[in-house]
C-alpha positions as CSV (number, residue, x, y, z in Angstrom):
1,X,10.6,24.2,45.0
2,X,8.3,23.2,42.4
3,X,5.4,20.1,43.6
4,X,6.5,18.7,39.6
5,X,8.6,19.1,36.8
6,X,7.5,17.6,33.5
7,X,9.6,16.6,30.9
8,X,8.5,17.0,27.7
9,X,5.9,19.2,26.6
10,X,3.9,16.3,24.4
11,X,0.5,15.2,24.8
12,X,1.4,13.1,28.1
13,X,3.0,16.1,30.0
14,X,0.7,18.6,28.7
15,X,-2.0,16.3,29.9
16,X,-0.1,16.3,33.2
17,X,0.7,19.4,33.5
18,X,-2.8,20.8,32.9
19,X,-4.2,18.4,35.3
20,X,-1.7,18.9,38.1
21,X,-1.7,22.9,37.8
22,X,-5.7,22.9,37.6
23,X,-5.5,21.0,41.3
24,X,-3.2,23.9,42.8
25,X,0.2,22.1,42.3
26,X,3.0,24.1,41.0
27,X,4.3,23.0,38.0
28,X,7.5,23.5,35.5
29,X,7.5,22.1,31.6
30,X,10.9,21.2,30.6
31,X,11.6,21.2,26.5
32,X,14.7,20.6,24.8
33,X,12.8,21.7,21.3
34,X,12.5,25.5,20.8
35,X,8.8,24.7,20.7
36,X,6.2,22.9,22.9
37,X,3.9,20.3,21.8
38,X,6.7,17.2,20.9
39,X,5.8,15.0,18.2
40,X,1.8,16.4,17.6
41,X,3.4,20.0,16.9
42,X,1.7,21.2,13.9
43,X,3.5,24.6,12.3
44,X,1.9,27.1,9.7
45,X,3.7,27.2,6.5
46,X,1.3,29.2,3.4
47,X,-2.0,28.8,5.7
48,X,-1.7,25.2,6.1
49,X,-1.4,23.3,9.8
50,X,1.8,21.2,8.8
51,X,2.2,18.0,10.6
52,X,6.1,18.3,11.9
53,X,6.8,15.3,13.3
54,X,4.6,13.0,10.8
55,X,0.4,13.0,10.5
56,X,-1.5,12.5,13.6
57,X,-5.2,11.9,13.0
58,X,-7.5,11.7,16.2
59,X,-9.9,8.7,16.6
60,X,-11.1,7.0,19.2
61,X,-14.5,4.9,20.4
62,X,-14.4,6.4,24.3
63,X,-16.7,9.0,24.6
64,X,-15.0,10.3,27.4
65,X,-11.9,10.7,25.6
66,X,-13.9,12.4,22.6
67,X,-15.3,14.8,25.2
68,X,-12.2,15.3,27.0
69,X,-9.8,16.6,23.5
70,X,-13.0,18.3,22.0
71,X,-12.6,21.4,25.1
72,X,-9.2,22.7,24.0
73,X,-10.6,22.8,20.0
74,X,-13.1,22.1,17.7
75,X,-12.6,19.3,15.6
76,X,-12.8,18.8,11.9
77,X,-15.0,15.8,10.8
78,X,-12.1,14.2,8.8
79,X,-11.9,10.6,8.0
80,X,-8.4,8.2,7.6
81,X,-8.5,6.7,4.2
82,X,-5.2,6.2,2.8
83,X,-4.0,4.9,-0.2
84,X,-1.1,2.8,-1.3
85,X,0.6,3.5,-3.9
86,X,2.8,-0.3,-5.8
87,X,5.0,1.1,-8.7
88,X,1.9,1.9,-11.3
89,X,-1.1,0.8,-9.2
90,X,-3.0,2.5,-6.6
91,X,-5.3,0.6,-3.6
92,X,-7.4,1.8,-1.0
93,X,-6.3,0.4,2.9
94,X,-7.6,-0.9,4.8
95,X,-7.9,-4.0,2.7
96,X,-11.6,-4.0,1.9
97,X,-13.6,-4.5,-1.2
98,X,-12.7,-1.8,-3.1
99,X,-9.0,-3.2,-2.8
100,X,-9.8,-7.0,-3.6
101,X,-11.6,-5.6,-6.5
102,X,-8.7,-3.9,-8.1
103,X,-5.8,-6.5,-6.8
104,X,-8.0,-9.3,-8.9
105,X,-10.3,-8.1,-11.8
106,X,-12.5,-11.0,-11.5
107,X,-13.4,-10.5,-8.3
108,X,-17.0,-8.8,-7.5
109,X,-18.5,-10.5,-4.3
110,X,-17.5,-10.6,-0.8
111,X,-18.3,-14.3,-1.2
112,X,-15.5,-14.4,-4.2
113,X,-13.0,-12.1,-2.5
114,X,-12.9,-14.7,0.7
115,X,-12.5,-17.3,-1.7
116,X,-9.1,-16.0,-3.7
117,X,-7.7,-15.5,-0.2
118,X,-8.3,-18.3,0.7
119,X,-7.2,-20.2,-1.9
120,X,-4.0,-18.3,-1.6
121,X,-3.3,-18.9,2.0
122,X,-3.8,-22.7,1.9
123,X,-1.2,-22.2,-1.5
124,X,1.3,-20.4,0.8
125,X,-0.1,-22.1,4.7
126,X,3.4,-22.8,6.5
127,X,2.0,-24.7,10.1
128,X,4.2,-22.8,12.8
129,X,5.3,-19.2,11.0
130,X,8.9,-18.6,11.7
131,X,9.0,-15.1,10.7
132,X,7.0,-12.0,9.1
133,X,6.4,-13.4,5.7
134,X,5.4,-16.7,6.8
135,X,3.2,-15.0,8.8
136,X,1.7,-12.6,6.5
137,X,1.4,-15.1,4.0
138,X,-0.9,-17.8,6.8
139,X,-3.2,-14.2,7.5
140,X,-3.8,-12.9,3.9
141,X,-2.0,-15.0,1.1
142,X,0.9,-14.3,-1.4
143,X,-0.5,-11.2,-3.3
144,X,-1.8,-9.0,-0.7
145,X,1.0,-9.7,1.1
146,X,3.8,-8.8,-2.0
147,X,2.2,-5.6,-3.2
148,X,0.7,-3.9,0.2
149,X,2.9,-5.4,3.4
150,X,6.3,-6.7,2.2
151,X,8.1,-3.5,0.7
152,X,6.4,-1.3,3.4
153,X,7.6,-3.2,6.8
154,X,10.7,-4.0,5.1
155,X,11.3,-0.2,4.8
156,X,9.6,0.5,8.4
157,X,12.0,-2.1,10.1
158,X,15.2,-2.0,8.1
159,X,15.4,-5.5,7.7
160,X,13.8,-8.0,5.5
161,X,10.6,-9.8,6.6
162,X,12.1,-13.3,6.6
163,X,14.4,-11.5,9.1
164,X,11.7,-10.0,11.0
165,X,10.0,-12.2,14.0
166,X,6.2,-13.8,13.1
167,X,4.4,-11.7,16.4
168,X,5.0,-8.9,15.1
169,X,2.1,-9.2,12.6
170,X,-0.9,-10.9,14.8
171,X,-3.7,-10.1,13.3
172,X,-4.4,-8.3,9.5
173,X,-7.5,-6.7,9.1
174,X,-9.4,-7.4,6.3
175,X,-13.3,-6.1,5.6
176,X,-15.4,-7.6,3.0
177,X,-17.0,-4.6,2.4
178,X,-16.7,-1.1,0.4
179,X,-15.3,0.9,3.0
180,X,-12.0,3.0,3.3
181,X,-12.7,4.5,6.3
182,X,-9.1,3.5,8.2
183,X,-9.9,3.5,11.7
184,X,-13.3,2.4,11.9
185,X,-13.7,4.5,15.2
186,X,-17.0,6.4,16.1
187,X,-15.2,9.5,16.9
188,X,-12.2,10.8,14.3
189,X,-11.5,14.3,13.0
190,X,-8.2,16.8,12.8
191,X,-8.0,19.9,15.6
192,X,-9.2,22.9,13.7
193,X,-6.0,25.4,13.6
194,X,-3.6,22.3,14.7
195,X,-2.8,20.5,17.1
196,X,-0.1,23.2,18.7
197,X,-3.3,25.3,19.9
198,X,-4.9,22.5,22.0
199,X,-1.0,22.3,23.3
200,X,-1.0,25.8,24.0
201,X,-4.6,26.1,26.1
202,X,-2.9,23.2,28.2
203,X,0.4,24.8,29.1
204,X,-1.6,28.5,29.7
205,X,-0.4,30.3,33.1
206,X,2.3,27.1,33.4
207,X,5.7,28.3,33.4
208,X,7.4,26.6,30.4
209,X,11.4,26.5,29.5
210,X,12.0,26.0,25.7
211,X,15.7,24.9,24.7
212,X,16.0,23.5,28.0
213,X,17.5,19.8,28.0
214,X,16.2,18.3,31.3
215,X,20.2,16.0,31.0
216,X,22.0,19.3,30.9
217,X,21.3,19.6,34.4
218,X,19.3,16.4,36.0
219,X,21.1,17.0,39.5
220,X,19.5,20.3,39.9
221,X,16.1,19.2,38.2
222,X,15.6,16.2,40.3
223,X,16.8,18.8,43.5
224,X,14.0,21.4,42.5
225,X,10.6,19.8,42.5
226,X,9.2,17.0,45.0
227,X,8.5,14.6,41.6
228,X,9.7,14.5,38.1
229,X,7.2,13.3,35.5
230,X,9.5,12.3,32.5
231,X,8.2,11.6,29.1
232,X,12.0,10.6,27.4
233,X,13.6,7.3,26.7
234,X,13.8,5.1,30.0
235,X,16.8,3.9,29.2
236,X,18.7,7.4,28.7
237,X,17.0,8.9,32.2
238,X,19.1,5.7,33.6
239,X,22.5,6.7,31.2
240,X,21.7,3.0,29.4
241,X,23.1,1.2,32.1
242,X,22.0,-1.9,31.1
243,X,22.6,-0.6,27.2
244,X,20.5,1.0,24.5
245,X,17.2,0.0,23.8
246,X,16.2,-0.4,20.1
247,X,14.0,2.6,18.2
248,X,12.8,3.3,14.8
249,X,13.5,7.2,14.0
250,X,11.9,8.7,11.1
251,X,13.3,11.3,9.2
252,X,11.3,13.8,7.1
253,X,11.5,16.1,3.5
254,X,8.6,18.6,4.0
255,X,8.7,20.7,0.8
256,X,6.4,23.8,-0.8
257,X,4.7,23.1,-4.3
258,X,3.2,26.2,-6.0
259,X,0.2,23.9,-6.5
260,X,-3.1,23.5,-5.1
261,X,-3.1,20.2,-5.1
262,X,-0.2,17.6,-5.5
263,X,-2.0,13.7,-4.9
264,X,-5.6,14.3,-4.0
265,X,-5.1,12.7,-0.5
266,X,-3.9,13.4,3.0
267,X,-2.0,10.4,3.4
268,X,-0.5,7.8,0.4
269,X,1.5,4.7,1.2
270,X,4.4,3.9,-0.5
271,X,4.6,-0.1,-1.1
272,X,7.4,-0.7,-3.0
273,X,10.8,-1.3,-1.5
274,X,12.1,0.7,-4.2
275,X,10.9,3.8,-3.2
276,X,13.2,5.0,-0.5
277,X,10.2,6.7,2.0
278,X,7.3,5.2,3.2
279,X,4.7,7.5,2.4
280,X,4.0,11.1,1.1
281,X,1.5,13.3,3.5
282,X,-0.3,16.4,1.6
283,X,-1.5,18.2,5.1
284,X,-3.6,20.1,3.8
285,X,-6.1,17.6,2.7
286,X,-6.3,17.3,6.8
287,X,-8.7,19.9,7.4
288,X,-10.0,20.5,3.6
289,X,-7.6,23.4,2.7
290,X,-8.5,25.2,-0.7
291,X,-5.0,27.0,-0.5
292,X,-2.9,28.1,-3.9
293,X,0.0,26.1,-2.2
294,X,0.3,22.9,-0.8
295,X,3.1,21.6,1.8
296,X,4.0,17.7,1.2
297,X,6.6,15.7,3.6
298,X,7.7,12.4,2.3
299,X,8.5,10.1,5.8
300,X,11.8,7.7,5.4
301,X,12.4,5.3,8.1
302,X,15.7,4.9,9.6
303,X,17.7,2.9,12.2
304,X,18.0,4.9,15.4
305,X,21.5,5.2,16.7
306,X,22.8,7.1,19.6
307,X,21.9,11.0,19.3
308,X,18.8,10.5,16.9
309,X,15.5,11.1,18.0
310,X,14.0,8.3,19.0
311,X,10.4,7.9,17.6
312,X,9.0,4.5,18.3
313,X,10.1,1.4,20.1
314,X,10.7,-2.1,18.5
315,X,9.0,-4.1,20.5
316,X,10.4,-7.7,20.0
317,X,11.1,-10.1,22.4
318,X,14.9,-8.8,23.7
319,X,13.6,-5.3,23.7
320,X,10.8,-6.5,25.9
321,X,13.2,-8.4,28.1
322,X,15.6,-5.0,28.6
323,X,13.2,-3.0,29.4
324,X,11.7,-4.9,32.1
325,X,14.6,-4.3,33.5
326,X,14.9,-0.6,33.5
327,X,11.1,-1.1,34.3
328,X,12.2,-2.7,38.1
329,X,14.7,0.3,38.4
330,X,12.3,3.1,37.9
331,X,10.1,1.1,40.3
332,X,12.5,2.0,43.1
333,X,12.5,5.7,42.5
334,X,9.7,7.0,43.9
335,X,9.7,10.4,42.9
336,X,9.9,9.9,39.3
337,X,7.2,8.8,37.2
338,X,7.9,7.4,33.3
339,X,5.1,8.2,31.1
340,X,4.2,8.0,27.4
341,X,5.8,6.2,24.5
342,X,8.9,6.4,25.4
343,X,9.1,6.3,29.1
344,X,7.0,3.5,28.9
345,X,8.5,2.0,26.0
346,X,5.0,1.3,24.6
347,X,3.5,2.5,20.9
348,X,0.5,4.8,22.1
349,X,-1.9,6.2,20.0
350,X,-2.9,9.3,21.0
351,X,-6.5,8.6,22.6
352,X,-4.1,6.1,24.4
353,X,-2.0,8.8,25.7
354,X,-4.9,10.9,27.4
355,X,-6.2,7.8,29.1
356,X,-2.8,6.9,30.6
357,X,-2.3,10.9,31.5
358,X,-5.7,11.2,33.2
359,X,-5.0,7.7,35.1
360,X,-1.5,8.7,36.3
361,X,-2.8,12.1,37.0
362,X,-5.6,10.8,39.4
363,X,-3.5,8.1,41.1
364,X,-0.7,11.2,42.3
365,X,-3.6,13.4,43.2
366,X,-5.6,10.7,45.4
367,X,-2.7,7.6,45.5
């Protein structure tokens, strides 16, 4: 009899799993992959770290977070400045100066940056937004919003922006200054060696089955520990009894190039609609590579059906309002906790995920 089974060798039950077995607990890692770490596994291919399941860059403004990550590896002192990429022009992101500057050629000064926007949003100003573009429009005006947010979000979400609802973009970030730096956090860097090795120190002296799908068996799963920390969808621990809750998956084309160097960046958006993927990743601009290669995956966005791997949740108001109610079922069973993005049906960064590990963690250890 084990004191927990984890499901899911991610961040969240690695987290879990280190914690628990560190206090004496006897634990087991369940993973239907033939390889631990979940989405943050990182594979060598020609010397470079290759982000599998799409680029994960490490930022955060808790020092106790920073501190906490930093003893499984040493970090890299890399910085998140993409680029996006609209048919035959190229901006940096966030919006900042250097982007204003280049969307409008008679733009210099912060003071005449605020201005065009401005002008633009009271051009464009609808009173009570009644969907994304309306939205976008009221935060930012017509041009940013046509050449860096429409084609994007209309590939991320499968469906146009007039389609999309208006809360879904709050807030846009905008920075009347020269500065690309993405995240804007005071700690941010890339796991020297990947992200699988910081996985690995975790899981050490844990017994761990690859291949192993926690649903081929649940009856003897939930029979052989006293609790089951689950990091899968909610709504497929509970067979979609109340029906399927919505997803984005992604699907990726990672690809060789005997080159050293394809786009001269880690991470370029794709704006237009008219490309089919979202963005190209070079990973090994992650941590600085100088190799003869280089390994590039171009993301696509897809609609999640039944079977796909589920990647992200679409968090819109019926969404919100079906998964309360798998939230009040998993509330009666006490000896399973739902953790992570998809337990919770919540988009977690990672610095996210090792504060709601740690918390869960310490509320089983002294609840």
């Amino acid at each position: 009899m084990y004191d927990y089974i984890i499901v899911g060798s991610g961040l969240y039950g690695a987290i879990c799993a280190y914690e628990l077995n560190k206090a004496g607990k006897k634990c087991l890692v369940l993973e239907k992959r033939p390889h631990i770490g979940g989405n943050v596994y990182t594979e060598e291919i020609e010397g470079i770290n290759v982000h599998k399941y799409g680029a994960h860059i490490f930022h955060t403004s808790d020092k106790s977070i920073w501190q906490y990550i930093n003893q499984f590896a040493e970090f890299n002192n890399y910085i998140n400045c993409p680029v996006a990429r609209y048919k035959n022009e190229c901006y940096n992101l966030p919006f900042n100066m250097n982007t204003f500057t280049k969307l409008w050629p008679d733009v210099f000064t912060p003071e005449e940056a605020q201005k065009r926007i401005e002008e633009e949003r009271k051009e464009g100003y609808v009173e009570t937004p009644s969907n994304l573009e309306e939205q976008a429009i009221n935060l930012v005006g017509k041009t940013i919003y046509e050449k860096l947010i429409k084609g994007y979000t209309e590939k991320q979400w499968g469906k146009p922006c007039t389609e999309l609802p208006a809360f879904i973009i709050k807030r846009l970030p905008v920075r009347f200054i020269f500065d690309n730096n993405y995240f804007n956090d005071k700690y941010q860097g890339i796991p020297e060696g990947g992200y699988t090795k910081i996985i690995e120190k975790m899981l050490s002296g844990i017994e761990v089955k690859l291949n192993c799908d926690f649903f081929d068996d649940k009856e003897k799963w939930l029979k052989s520990a006293k609790k089951i920390i689950y990091t899968g969808a909610i709504d497929k621990f509970y067979d979609y009894v109340y029906g399927a809750l919505e997803y984005r998956s992604v699907r990726f084309e990672t690809e060789v190039l005997d080159t050293p160097n394809y786009q001269g960046n880690a991470v370029i958006n794709y704006t237009a609609y008219d490309v089919p993927y979202t963005r190209i990743i070079e990973h090994k601009h992650f941590e600085f590579g100088k190799q003869e290669k280089t390994v590039i995956s171009r993301e696509y966005s897809s609609t999640w059906k039944l079977g796909d791997e589920p990647y992200y949740p679409v968090n819109d108001a019926k969404n919100a309002e079906l998964y309360e109610k798998y939230k009040a079922l998993s509330e009666k069973d006490a000896n399973v906790v739902f953790g992570g993005r998809l337990g919770q049906y919540k988009y977690y960064d990672m610095h996210n995920i090792i504060k709601v590990a740690l918390e869960q963690v310490e509320k089983e250890l002294n609840g």
